[in-house]
Backbone as a chain_set.jsonl record, in Angstrom:
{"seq": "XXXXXXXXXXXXXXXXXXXXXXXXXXXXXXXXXXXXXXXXXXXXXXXXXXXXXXXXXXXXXXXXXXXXXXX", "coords": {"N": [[-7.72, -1.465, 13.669], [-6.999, 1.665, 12.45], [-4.982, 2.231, 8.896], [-3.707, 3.785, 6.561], [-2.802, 3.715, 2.369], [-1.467, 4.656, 0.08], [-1.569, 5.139, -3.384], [-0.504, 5.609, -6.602], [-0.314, 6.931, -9.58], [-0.248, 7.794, -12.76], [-2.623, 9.853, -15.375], [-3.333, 8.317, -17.5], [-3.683, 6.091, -17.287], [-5.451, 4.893, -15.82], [-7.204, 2.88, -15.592], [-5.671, 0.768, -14.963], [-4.833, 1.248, -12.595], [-7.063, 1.746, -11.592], [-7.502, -0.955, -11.187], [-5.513, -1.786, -9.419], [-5.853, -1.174, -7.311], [-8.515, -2.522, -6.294], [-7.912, -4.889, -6.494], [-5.783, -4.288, -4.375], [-7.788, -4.469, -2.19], [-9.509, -6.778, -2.681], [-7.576, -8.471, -2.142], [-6.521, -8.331, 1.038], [-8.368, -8.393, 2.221], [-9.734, -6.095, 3.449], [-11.662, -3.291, 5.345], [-12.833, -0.498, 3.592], [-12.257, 2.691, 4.841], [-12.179, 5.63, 4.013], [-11.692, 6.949, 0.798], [-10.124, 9.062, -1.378], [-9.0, 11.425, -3.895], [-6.482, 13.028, -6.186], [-6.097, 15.127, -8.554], [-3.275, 16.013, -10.774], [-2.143, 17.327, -13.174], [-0.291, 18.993, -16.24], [0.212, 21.766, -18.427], [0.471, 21.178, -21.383], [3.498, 21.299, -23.399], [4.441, 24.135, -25.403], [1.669, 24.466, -26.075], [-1.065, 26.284, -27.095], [-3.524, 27.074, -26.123], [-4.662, 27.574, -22.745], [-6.414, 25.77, -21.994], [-5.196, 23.068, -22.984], [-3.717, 20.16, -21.654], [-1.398, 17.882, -20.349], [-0.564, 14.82, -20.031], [-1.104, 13.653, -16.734], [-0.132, 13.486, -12.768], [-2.384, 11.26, -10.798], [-2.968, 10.615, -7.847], [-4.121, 8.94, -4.998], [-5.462, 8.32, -1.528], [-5.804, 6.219, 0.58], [-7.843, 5.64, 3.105], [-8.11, 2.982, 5.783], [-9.41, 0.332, 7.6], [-8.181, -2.524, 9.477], [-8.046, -5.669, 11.315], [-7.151, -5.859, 14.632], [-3.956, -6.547, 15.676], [-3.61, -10.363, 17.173], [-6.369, -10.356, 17.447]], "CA": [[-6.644, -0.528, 13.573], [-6.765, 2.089, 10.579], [-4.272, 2.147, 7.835], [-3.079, 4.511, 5.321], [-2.677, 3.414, 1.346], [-1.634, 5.908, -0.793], [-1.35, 4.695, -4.638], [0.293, 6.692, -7.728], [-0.334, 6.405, -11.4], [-0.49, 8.724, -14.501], [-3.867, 9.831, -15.699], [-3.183, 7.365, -19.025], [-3.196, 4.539, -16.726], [-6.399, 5.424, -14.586], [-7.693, 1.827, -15.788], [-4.584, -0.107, -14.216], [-4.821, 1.787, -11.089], [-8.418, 0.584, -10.402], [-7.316, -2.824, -10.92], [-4.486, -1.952, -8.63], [-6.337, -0.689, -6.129], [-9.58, -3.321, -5.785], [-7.203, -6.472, -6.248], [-5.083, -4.406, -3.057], [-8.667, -4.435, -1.137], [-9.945, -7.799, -2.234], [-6.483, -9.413, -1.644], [-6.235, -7.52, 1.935], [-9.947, -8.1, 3.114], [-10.058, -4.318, 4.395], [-12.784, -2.46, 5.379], [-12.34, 1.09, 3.464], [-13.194, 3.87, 5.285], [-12.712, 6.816, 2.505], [-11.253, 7.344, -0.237], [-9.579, 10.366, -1.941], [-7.856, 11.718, -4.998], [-5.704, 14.348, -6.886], [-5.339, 14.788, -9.964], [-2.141, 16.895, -10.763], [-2.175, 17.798, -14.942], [0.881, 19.747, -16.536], [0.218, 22.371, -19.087], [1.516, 20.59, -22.676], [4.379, 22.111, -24.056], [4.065, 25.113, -26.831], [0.404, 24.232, -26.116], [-1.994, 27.723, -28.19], [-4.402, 27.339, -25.232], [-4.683, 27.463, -21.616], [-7.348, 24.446, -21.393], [-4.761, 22.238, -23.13], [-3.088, 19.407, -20.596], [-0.777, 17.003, -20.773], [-1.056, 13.78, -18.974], [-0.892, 14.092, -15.427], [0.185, 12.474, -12.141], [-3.284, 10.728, -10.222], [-2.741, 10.133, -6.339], [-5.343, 7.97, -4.645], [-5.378, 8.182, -0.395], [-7.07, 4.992, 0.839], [-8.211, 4.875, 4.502], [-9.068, 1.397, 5.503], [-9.065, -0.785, 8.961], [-7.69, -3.813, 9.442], [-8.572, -6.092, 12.491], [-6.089, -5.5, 15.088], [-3.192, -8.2, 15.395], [-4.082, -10.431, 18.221], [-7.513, -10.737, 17.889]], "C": [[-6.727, 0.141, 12.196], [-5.472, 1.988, 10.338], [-4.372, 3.28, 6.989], [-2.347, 3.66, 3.993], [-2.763, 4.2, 0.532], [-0.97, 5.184, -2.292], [-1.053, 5.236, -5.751], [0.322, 6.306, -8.83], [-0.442, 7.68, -11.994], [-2.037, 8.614, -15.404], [-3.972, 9.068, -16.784], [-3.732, 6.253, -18.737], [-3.999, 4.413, -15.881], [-7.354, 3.428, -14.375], [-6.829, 0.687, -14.685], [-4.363, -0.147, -13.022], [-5.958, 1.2, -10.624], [-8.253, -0.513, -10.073], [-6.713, -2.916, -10.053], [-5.298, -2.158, -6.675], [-7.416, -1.837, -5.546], [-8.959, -4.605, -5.54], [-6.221, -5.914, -4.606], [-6.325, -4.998, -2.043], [-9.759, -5.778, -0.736], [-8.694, -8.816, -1.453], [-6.198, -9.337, 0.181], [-7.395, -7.881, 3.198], [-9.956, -7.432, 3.978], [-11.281, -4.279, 4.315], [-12.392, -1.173, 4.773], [-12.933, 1.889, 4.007], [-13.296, 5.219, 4.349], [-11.348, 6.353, 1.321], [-11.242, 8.459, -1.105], [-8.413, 10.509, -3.15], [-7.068, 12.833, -5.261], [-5.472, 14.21, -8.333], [-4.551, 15.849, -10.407], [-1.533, 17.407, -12.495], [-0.913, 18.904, -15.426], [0.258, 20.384, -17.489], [1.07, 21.669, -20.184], [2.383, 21.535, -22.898], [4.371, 22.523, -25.074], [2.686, 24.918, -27.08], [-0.357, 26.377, -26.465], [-3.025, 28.157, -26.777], [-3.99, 26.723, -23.923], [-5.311, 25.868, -21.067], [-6.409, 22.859, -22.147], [-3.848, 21.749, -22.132], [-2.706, 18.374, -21.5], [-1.069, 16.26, -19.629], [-0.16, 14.514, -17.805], [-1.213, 13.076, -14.387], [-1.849, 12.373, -11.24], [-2.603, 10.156, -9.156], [-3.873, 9.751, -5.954], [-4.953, 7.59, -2.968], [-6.111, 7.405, -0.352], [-7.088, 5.041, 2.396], [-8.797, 3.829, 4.988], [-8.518, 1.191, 6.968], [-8.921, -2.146, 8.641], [-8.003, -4.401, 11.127], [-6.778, -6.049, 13.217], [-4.851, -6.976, 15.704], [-3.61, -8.45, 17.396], [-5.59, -10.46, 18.706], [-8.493, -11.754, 17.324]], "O": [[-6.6, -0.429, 11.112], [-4.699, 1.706, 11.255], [-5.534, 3.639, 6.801], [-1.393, 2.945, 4.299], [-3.844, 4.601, 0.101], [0.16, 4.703, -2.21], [-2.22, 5.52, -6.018], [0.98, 5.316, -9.149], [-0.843, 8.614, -11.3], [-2.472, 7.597, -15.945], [-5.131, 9.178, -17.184], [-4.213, 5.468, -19.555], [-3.583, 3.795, -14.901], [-7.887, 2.957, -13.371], [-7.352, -0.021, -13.825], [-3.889, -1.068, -12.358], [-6.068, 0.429, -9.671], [-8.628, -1.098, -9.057], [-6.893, -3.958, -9.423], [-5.255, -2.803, -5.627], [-7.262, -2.132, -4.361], [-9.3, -5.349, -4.621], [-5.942, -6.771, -3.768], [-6.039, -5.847, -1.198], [-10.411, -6.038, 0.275], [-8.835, -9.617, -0.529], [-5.645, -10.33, 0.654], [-7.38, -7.749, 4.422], [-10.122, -7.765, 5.151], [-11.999, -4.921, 3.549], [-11.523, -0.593, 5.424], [-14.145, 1.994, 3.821], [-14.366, 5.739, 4.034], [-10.405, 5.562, 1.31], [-12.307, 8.84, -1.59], [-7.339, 9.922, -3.278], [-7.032, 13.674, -4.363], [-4.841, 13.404, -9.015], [-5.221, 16.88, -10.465], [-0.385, 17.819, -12.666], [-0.748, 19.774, -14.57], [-0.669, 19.641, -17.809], [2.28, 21.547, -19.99], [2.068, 22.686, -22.595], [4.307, 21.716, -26.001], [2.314, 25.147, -28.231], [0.073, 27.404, -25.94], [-3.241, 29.326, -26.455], [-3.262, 25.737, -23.803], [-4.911, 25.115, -20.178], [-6.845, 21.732, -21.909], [-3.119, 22.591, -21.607], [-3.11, 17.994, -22.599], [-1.589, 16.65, -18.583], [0.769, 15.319, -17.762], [-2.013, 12.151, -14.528], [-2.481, 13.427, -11.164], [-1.736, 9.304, -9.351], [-4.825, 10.22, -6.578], [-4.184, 6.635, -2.854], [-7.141, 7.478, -1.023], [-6.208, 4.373, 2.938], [-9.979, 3.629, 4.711], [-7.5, 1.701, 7.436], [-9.445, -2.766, 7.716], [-8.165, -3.593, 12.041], [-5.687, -6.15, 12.656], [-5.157, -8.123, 16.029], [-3.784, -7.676, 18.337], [-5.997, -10.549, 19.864], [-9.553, -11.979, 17.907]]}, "num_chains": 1, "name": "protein.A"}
């Protein structure tokens, strides 16, 4: 049966999230089928240039199967 796992952190915190994420998939014993991101960056405030960002939100879609209950 697939699954949907969608996970949310702050690009600061990109370290905490992996951990989050591999301890969900060893704890879970999934199969993943993909995996997908976003990364969503704010323009700093009174920032001189365009290419300056401020931290920004990181979304992480996980598709994974799980064996189906009952078997």
């Amino acid at each position: 049966m697939q699954q949907v796992k969608i996970f949310k952190s702050v690009d600061t915190e990109l370290d905490d999230l992996e951990k989050q994420i591999n301890r969900f998939i060893r704890k879970n014993n999934i199969r993943v089928l993909s995996i997908s991101g976003n990364h969503s960056a704010a323009l700093a405030t009174g920032a001189s240039s365009m290419n300056t960002f401020s931290g920004g939100d990181v979304t992480v879609i996980m598709l994974f199967e799980i064996e189906s209950p009952g078997r």
